[in-house]
N, C-alpha and C positions, 0 to 999 in steps of 0.2 A: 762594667767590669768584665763581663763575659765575652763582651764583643774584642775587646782588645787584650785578652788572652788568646784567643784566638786568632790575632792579626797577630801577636809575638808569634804564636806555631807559625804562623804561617811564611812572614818573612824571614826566621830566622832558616825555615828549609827551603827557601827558596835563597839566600846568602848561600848556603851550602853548594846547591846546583848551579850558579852562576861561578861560583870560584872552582870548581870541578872544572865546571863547561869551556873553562878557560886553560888549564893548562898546558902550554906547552903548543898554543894554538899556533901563531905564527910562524915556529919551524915545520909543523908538520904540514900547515899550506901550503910551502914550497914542493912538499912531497909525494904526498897522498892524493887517490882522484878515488871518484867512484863512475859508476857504471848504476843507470837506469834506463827505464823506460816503460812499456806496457807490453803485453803478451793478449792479440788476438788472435781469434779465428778468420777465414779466408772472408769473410766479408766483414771484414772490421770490430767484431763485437768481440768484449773482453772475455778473455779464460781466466776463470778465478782461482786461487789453488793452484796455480802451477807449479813445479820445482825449477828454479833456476839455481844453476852453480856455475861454479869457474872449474874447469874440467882438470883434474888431478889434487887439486884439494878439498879440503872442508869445508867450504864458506860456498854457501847456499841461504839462498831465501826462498818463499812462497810467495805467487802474486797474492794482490790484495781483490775485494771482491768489484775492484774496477779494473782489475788485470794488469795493476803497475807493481812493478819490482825496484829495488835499488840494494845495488853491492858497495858496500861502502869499506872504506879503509884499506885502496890496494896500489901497490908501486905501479911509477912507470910501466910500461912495457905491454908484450901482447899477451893477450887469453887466449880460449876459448869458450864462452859459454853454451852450453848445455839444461836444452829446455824438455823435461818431461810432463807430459801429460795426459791420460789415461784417453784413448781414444782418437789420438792423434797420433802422430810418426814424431819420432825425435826429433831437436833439430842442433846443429852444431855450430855457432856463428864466432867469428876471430874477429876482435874486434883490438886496436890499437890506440892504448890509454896512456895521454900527457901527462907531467905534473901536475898537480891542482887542478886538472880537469874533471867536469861530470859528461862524460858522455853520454849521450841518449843515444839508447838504440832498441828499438820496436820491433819484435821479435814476431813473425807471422806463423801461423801452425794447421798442417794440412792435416783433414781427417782423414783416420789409418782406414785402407780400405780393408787389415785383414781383423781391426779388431771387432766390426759386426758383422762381417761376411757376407756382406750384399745385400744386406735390409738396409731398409729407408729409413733415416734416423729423425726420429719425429720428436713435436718437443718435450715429449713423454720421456726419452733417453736422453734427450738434450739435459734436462733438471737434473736427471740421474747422475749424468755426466760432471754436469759441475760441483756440485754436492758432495759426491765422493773424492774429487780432489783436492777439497775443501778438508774436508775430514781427514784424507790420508794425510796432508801434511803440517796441520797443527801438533802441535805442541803438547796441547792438551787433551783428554777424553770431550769429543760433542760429536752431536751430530747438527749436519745444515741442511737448511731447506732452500735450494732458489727459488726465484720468480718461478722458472718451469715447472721446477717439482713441484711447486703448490698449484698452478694449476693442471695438475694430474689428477685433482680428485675435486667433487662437487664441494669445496668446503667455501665460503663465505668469509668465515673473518679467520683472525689470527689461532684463536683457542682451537676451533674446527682443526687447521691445518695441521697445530700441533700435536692432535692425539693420534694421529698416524705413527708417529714413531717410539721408539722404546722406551719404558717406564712414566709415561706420559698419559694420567687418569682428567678428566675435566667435569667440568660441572658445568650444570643446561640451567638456563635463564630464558623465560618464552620460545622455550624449545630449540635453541642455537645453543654449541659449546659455551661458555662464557670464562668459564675461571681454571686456572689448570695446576695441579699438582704431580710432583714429580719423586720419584721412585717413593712413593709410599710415604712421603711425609705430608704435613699441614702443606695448605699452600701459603700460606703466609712466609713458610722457611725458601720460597724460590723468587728471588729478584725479576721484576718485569722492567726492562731496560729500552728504550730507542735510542739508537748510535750511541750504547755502552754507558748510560744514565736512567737513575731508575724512574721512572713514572709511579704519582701516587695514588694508592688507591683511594676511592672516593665512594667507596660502600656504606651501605647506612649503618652497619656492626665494625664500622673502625678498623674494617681487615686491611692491612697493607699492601696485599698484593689487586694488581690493578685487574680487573673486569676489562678480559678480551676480544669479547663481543663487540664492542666499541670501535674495534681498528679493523679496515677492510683489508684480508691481503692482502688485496692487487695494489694495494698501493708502495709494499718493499721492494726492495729488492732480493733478500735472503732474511733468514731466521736463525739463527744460534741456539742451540740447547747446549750448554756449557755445564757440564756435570761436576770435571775436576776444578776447582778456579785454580790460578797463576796470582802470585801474591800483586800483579799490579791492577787485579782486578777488586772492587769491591768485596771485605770477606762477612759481611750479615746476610749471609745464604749457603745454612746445610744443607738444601738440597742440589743448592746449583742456578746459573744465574739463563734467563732467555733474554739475549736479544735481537731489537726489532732491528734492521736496517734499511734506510733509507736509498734510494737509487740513484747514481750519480753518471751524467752524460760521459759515454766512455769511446763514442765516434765523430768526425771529421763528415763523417751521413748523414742526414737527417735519418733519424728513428721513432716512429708512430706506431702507437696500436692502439684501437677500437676495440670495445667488447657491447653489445648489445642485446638483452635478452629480456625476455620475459615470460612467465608459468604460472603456475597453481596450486593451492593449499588446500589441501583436501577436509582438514577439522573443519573449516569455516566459509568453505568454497567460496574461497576467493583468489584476486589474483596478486604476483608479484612481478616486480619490473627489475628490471638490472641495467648499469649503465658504466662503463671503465673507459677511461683514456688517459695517455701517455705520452708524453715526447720530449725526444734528449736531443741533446747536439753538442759536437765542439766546435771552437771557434777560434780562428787567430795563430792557425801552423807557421812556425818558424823552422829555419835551421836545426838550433837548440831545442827545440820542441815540437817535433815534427806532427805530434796529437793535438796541436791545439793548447792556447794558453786557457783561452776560458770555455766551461763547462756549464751550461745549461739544462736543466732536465724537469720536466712536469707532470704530476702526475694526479686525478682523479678520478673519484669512486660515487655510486651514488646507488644505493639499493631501497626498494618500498616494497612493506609486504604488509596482509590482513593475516595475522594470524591469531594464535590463542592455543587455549588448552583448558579439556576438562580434567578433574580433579575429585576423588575421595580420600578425606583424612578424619582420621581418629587417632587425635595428638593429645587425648588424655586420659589413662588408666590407670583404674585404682583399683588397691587388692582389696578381698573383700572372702571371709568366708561365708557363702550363701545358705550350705547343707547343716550347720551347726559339727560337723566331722573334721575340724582343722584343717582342712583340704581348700585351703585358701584360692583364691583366681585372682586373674588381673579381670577388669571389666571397662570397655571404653563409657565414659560419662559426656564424651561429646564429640559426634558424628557431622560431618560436615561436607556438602559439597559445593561444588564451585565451577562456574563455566566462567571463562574472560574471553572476551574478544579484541582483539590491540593490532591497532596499526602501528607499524614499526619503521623508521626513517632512519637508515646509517648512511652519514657522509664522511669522506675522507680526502685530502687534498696534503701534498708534499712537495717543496721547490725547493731545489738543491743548485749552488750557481757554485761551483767552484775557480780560481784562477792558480794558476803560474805565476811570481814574479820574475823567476829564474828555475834551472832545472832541478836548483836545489830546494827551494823556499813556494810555498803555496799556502794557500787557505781555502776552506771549504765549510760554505753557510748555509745551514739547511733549517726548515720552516713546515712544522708538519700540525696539519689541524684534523683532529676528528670528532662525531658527532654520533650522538644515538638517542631517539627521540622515540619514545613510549606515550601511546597514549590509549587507556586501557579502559574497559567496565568489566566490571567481576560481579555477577551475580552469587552470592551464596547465601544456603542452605542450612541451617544446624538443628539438631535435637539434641538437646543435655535429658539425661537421666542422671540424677545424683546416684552415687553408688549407697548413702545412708539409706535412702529410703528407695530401693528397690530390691523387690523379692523375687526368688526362683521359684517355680513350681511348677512340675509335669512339663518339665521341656522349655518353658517361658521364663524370660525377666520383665518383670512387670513392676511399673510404677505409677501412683495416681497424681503425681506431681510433678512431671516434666514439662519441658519447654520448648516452644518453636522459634525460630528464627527465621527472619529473611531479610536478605541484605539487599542491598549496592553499594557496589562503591565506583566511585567515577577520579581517577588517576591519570596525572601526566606525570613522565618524567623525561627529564633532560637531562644526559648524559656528555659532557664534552671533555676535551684534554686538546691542549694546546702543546708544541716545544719547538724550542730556540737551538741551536747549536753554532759556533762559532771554532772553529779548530783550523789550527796552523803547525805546520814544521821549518824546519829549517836546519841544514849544515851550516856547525861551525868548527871547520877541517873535518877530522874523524867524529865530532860528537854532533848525534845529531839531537835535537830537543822540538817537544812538540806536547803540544796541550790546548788549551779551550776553555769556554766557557760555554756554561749549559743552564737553564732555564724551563723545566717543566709544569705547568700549572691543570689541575684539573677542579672539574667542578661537578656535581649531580643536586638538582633542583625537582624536590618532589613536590606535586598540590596535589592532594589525594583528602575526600570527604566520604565516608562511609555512612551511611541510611540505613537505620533498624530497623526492622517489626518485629514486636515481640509477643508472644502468648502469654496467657496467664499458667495456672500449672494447668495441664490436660494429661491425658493416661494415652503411658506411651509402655511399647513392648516390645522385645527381640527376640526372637528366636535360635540365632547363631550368630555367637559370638566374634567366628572364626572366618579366615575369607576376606576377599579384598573388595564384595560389595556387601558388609554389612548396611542396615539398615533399621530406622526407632520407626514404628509403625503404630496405630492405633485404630479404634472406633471414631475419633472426633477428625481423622482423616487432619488430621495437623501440617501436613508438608504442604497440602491444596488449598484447605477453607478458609480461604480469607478474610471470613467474619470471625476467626478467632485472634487476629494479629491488630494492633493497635501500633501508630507510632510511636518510637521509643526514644533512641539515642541516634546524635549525629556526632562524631570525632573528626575533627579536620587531621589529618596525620600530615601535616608539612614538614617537612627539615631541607637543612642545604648543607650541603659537607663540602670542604674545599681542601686540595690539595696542596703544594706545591715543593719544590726540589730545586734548589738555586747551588749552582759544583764551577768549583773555578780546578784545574788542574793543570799538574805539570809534569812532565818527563824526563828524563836525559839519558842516553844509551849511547854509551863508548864502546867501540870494538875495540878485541886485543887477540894476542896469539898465545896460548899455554905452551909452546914448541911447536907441532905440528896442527895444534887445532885448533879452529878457530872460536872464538868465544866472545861474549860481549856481557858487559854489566849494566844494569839497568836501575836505575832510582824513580824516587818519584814522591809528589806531597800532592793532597787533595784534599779542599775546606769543603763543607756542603751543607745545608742549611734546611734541612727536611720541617714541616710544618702540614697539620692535619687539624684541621676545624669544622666542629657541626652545632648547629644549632636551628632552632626552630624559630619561625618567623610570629609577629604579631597574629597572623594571618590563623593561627593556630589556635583551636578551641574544640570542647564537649559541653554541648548542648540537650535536653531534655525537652522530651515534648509535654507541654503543660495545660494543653487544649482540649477540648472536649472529647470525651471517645468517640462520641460517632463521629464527630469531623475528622480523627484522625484514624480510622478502621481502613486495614489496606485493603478494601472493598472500595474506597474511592481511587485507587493504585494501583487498582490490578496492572499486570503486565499479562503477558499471555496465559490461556491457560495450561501451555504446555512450551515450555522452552525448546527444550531439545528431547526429542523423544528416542535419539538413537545413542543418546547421554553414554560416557564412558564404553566407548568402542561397543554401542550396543547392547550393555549389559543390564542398566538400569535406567529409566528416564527420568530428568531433573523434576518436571512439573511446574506451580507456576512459579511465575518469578514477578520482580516490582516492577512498573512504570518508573523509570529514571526520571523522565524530563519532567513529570507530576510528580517526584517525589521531591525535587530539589525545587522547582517552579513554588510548589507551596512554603517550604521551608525559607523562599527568600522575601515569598509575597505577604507572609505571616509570622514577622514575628513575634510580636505579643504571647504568639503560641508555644513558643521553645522559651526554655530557662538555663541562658550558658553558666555554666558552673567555675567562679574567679578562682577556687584553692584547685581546682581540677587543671587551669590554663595555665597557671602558675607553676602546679607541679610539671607539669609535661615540657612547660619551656623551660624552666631551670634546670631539672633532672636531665633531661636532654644536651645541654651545653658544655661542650670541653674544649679545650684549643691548645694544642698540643707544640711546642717547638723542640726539636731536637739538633744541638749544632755537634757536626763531628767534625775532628781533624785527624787524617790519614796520613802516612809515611809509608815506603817499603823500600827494601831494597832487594834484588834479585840477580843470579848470573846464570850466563847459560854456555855450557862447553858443548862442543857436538865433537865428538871424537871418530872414527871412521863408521860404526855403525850405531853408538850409542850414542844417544844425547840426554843430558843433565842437567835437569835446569831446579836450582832451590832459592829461596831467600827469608823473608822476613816482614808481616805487614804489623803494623800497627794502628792499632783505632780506639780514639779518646771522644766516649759521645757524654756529651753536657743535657742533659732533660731538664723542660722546663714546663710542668702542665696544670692549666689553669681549669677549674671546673667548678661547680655547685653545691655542696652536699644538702640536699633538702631531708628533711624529716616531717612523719607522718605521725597523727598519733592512730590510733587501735581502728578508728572509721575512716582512717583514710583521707582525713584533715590535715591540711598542710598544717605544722607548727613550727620549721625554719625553715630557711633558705641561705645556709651561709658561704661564701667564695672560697674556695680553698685552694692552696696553691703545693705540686708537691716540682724539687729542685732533687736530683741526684747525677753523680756521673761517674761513669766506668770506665776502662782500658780495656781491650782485648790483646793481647799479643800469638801473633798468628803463623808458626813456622810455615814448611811448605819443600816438599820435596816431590817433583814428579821426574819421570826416565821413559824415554824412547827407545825399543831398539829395532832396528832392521831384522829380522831373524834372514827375511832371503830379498829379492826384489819389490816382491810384493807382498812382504806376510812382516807386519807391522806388531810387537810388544808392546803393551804400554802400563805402567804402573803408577801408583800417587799415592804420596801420605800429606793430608791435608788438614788445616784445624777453621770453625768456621763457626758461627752463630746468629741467631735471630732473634729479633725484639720482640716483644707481644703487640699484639694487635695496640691500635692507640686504643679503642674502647673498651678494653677487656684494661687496662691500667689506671685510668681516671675516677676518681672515689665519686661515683653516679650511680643513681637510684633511676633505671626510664621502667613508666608503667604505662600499659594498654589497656585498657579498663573490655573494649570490646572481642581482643585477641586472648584476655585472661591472662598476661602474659605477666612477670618480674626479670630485670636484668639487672644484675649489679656489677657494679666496676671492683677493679682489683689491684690497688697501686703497690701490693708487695708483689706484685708479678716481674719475676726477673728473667733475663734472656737467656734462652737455651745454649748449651755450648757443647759441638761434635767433634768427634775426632773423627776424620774419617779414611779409608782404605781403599782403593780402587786397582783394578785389574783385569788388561783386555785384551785379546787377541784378534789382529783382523787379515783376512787375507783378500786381498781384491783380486777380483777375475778379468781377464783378458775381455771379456764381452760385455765392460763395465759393470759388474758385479759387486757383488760382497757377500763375504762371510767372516760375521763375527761372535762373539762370547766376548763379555764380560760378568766381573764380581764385584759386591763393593759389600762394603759393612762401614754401619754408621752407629757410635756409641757418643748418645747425645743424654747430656745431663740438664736436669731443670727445663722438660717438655711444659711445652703447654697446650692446655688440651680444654676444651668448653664442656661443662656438667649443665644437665640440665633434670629437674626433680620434678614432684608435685610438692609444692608448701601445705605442710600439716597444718603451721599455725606455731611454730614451735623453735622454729630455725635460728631466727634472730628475731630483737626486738619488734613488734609492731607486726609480726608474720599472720596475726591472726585477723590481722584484717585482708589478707590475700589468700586464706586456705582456698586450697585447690587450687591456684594458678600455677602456672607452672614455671620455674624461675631457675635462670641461666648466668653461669657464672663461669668464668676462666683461671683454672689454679697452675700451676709447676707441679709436672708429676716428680718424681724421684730420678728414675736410668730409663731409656729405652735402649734397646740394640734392635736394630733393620737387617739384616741383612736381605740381599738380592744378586740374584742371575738374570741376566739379558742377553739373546741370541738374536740375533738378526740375517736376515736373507735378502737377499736381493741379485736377481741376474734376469739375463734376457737370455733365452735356447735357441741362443745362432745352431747351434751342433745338430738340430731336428730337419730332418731334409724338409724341401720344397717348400710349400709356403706355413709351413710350422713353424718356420722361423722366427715369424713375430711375433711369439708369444711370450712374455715376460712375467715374473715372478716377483711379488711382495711381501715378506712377511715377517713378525717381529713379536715377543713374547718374554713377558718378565716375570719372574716369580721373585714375590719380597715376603720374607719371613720377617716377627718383631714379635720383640718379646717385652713388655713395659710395665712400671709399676706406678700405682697412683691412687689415692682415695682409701690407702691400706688395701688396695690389690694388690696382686702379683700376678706375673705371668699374664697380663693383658695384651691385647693388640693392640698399638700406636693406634689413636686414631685417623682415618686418611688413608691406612695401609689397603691396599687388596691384595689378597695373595696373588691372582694371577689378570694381567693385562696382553692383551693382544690385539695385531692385526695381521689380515692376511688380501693380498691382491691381487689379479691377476689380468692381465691385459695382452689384447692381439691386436698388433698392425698390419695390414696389407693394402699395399694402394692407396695411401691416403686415407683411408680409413681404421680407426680405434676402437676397440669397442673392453669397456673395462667391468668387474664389479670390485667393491670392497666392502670388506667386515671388519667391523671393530667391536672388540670384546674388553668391556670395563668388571672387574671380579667385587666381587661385594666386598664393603670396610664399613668401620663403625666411624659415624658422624657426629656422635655428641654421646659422652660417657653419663650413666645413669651409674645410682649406685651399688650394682650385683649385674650380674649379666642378662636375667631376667629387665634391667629397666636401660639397659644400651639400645639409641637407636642405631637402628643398620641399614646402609643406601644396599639395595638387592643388585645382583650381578645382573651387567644389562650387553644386548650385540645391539650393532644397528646397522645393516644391509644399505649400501648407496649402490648405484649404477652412472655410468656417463658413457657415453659415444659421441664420436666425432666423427666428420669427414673434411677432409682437405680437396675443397674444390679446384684452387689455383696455390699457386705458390703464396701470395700473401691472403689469400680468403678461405673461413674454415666454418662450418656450420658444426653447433653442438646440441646436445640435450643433455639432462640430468635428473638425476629422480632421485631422493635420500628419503631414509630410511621407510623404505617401502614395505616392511612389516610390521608396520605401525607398534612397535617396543615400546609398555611405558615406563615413563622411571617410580621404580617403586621402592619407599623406605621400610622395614619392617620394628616393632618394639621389642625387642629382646628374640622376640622368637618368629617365623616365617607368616605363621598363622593369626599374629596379630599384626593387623594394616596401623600403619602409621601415616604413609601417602603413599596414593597410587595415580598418576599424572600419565595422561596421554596428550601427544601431538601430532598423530599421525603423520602423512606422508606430503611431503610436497614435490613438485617437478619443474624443471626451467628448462626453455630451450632458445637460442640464439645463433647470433655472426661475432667472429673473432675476425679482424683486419689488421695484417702486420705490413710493414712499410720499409 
């Protein structure tokens, strides 16, 4: 039934666009011609962003980021076109247009010698250069990244490159950006898109937005941060949509680049390798298509590194009044540390083959696979103190009934994402029509087994509470003696989450004239078929050891007896740690000796299991007038998404015994209706207005909606699902000022305020025992859950700099300026709060750059400053966690040996920053992660 309601949406708006597309076609064949081509630079390579116009009127387009243009819907007769572009000289071409002709004509563009004043334009200014022209002539508020501009700085993958620019916070995953949020909301509210489709995420918490880490730059060609959207873009994204694009052959030359390098990781002294290459070509110049009909372009990535990171956390505190003076505290009950060591393997690969069948009519199939491959041991450490039975006295907490810990755990995971693209245009007369189909599938496959040793109770004590290397300490030396630790528990923690996003779509954009200006109307339908599924394999189980104590005393286990002694930047040393290959050697050689528990495999795999389908159908319609200096563009989106979610409900009784397991299925479906008003204006040549009133919304995560119960019996952990969780919906406001500088520059200001109803935001408690049903067989675990707050309001300022100081005499010249800084205010209500901080917000984000060329040689540093936001809402502000403000210093230089040969180095975050969370207040640790500093250096080879 569903599927063909959705095939009535679909064909009946596509009838619609087919009888439009039609009108009035065969007279105005006789009439109408356009005008295309491409727009490069002096050696062939595309300028993206360019302005082209027909000189004394309105009718203007921007190249695309393959440097093609087309003027469509213009009588007989002769022009002039008129090509600007920032860093180049004008240029003025007359070109003589038949009836029903497409003319090509390939517009070539010499660099201006007065707008750097005699420095050597390296591909530091190169990225800058395209970027901003990119920017200057959209439409809407973004910023873009080229190929150049990302390699301007030592970044790695996609998230890295993004947190250079404005309102743009990320989250680190084995110490690389990984996940990225924008102006201060969840990241779940920011669409992560390749060629304009979203990619799903495949996180083990059912977060939607995809894990960036995964994707190597070097394999795009540009980046989009799309802040305002335009109604024909996807509107399930308050904060704004990014995407990835893929690199399409844009010369008649062949074009190759090599990059080869490799360095060193200073936590785990080891080394890392790097490895890029690239090559585009066109093929098959005619007449009619003087570039080349087919398009060819290749591109791979392949990077290997030993990294890791140590780790202190004390992720559970409970109040407690010690002195009998109602003078309550928080107290951590359980202190943990943690070293991992993880080889890390990311691949990426992209084929893009595009044809011509005419100058009118093309298609363009693109193939993009990427990879990221963990495979990890985590040594960890714990001491619980219940907070019942510990006392204060004379300075001490003291308990004679605490507990050791020591772990391994031995983890792979497999991270991959796949996507398809198929897209085609074509003129018919004045209308042109273009659309696609798309295909994105991702997957993440975890095998991960955890190894206990546990104590009996022993007498543990603290001294201070407060500090980022607390520590439980005693007489019976508990963290060392490993004739106090017996085997205990194994948990297999397997899952496989799977993605996928299957988008058929269609376009049609007819040009007209309001009197003097020129204008076009734009339509459009798009079905799409979003689906998220995880579940845990047979392979999944907890196990008990049931064998003798001496045979299982980690005295036949030992690992070292000192792991790491310069542990935590120095501060504290870990001590001993287990034998892996003995721990798991016996566990498989013995087992008679472990007792796996069926109500415990049963719970974890059913609890665990959701499968998620959501079908939507989109419509919009949109017009855009550009009048002599103002342009107008508003419309109308619509979106009807169908939920379909399939899951478990298990129930427990009071011990933690499974007593059902029953399928439940929840069915609902909503509308959005989404206006849309943005405005351009010229204020002077170069000094750009731009405003937006926008409406926009986001889903909950899939696993924060699915009626599931998952428990970690070793993590102490509770999550529950939340299937009354409904989708946020923002109004939002946007307002910018940019003025570009003659020496490719910028300087800009903007505002935005975002008033978003029904937030959702992750709470996370300690269970009393009291909460709901059956809580009292999980006191003191600590249990996470996802609700709809009430109102937030955002608001935010963002300034931006960018210029190069041609104006400084002599070889001052090449010194160049980067810098960007956002301040987001938010005010939110939730949990009978008021007056909260949105979670995700930081007040203030920055970066700042600075780079000198002379001769071939670069030499840069950057900072990036992420401002503290609270990460999971507790209930008082006392039990909020908080991610602490963090900077992190990179460095890179180059030299340019020959014209195509370039040697580099790089060094990130050379002041070894750790990321630290705090609990309510500064002085209580929650985590404090270090990864210190790594360095690479290599050959770039361009062709």
């Amino acid at each position: 039934m569903k599927k063909s309601i959705l095939k009535s949406y679909l064909m009946w708006i596509l009838a619609v666009i087919i009888s439009v597309a039609g009108i009035s076609v065969p007279a105005h064949a006789q009439t109408v011609g356009n005008i295309r081509g491409k727009v490069i630079d002096e050696q062939g390579g595309a300028l993206p962003g360019a302005s082209v116009k027909i000189k004394g009127t309105n009718k203007g387009v921007s190249s695309s980021t393959t440097g093609d243009f087309q003027l469509n819907d213009l009588q007989p007769g002769n022009y002039v076109v008129t090509v600007f572009y920032m860093g180049y000289s004008p240029v003025e071409t007359n070109v003589e247009l038949k009836a029903g002709q497409t003319l090509v004509q390939n517009i070539r563009l010499v660099a201006s010698s007065v707008a750097l004043k005699g420095v050597t334009v390296s591909g530091v200014i190169e990225g800058q250069q395209k970027a901003l022209n990119q920017q200057r002539n959209a439409d809407n508020i973004k910023q873009v990244i080229s190929a150049d501009l990302m390699g301007r700085f030592p970044d790695l993958n996609v998230a890295e490159s993004l947190q250079r620019l404005p309102g743009v916070t990320i989250g680190r995953e084995q110490g690389e950006g990984s996940t990225v949020q924008l102006r201060g909301t969840p990241g779940g509210y920011t669409n992560i898109n390749i060629n304009g489709e979203q990619i799903m995420g495949t996180q083990e918490l059912g977060q939607r937005n995809a894990q960036l880490d995964l994707i190597p730059a070097n394999v795009l060609a540009s980046m989009e941060v799309i802040k305002t959207l335009t109604p024909d873009l996807d509107g399930d994204a308050i904060a704004g949509a990014i995407n990835l694009k893929t690199p399409t052959a844009i010369s008649l030359k062949p074009q190759l680049s090599v990059d080869l390098g490799g360095g060193y990781n200073k936590l785990r002294n080891n080394s890392n390798g790097i490895g890029n290459i690239s090559f585009g070509r066109r093929y098959g110049a005619t007449d009619d298509m003087p570039n080349g009909k087919l398009g060819v372009t290749v591109s791979g990535s392949y990077y290997k590194t030993n990294n890791g990171y140590d780790e202190i956390n004390a992720q559970a505190w409970q109040k407690k009044d010690f002195i009998g003076n109602k003078d309550s505290i928080y107290f951590p009950t359980d202190i943990r540390l943690v070293y991992l060591e993880n080889e890390r393997t990311r691949m990426g690969a992209t084929t893009t083959i595009d044809y011509s069948f005419s100058p009118t009519t093309s298609i363009v199939a693109n193939l993009t696979f990427n990879s990221l491959d963990n495979d990890a041991t985590r040594y960890r450490k714990r001491t619980r103190m219940q907070t019942a039975n510990t006392t204060f006295a004379n300075g001490v907490y003291t308990t004679t009934r605490g507990r050791g810990y020591n772990e391994v755990l031995d983890r792979q995971m497999r991270n991959s994402n796949i996507n398809f693209s198929l897209e085609g245009e074509t003129m018919l007369s004045k209308v042109k029509l273009d659309g696609g189909i798309f295909l994105t599938a991702s997957n993440f496959d975890q095998r991960a087994a955890a190894f206990n040793y546990i104590t009996g109770n022993v007498p543990l004590t603290i001294t201070d509470i407060s500090g980022d290397y607390i520590q439980a300490t005693g007489s019976t030396d508990a963290k060392n003696n490993a004739a106090l630790y017996n085997y205990n528990t194994i948990e297999a923690n397997d899952f496989k989450t799977q993605g996928r996003n299957v988008v058929a779509r269609l376009n049609l954009t007819y040009p007209y004239k309001i009197g003097d200006n020129d204008a076009y109307f734009k339509m459009g339908a798009k079905v799409k078929r979003m689906s998220n599924k995880r579940f845990r394999p047979s392979s999944t189980f907890v196990a008990n050891y049931s064998g003798p104590a001496g045979v299982g005393s980690l005295n036949n286990f030992k690992g070292n007896s000192e792991l790491d002694a310069d542990f935590l930047d120095n501060n504290i040393n870990f001590g001993l740690n287990v034998d892996k290959d003995a721990t798991i050697d016996f566990f498989y050689n013995n087992p008679s000796y472990f007792t796996q528990n069926a109500d415990q495999k049963k719970i974890s795999i059913d609890a665990y299991f959701y499968d998620a389908q959501e079908n939507v159908v989109a419509g919009y319609l949109m017009n855009r007038i550009q009048f002599k200096r103002l342009m107008l563009l508003g419309g109308l989106r619509v979106e009807r998404t169908d939920v379909d979610y399939d899951a478990k409900l298990v129930n427990q009784d009071k011990d933690g015994f499974l007593t059902s397991s029953v399928p439940v299925n929840s069915k609902y479906n909503y509308t959005k209706y989404l206006p849309n008003l943005q405005g351009k204006y010229d204020l002077a040549k170069n000094t750009v207005a731009r405003g937006a009133v926008s409406f926009g919304y986001s889903r909950p995560n899939f696993n924060d909606l699915v009626p599931s119960r998952v428990v970690s019996i070793l993590a102490q952990t509770l999550t529950d699902g939340n299937p009354d969780l409904k989708p946020a919906f923002a109004t939002n406001y946007d307002l910018s000022i940019e003025q570009y500088l003659s020496n490719l520059g910028i300087l800009s200001v903007g505002a935005f305020y975002k008033h978003i109803d029904k937030f959702q935001y992750n709470s996370v408690i300690n269970l009393t025992g009291t909460e709901f049903p059956d809580a009292a067989a999980y006191k003191g675990y600590q249990y996470f859950k996802a609700y709809n707050g009430d109102l937030a309001k955002v608001f935010g300022v963002e300034v931006n700099a960018q210029t190069n100081l041609t104006f400084l005499p002599g070889i001052l010249k090449g010194i160049s300026l980067y810098a960007n800084y956002t301040y987001t205010h938010s005010r939110a209500d939730a949990l009978g709060r008021t007056k909260l901080r949105l979670p995700g917000q930081a007040d203030h984000t920055a970066n700042g750059s600075v780079s000198y060329t002379l001769k071939g040689f670069t030499l840069q540093g950057n900072l990036n400053y992420n401002g503290a936001y609270t990460s999971t809402l507790g209930t008082d502000d006392a039990t909020d966690v908080i991610r602490a403000a963090r900077y992190q210093l990179d460095v890179n230089a180059s030299y340019r040996i020959t014209k195509k040969l370039t040697i580099y180095a790089e060094g990130v975050n050379l002041t070894n920053q750790p990321q630290v969370e705090y609990f309510g207040e500064r002085s209580r640790i929650f985590t404090n992660t270090f990864y210190d500093f790594s360095a690479r250096a290599g050959l770039k080879y361009r062709y």
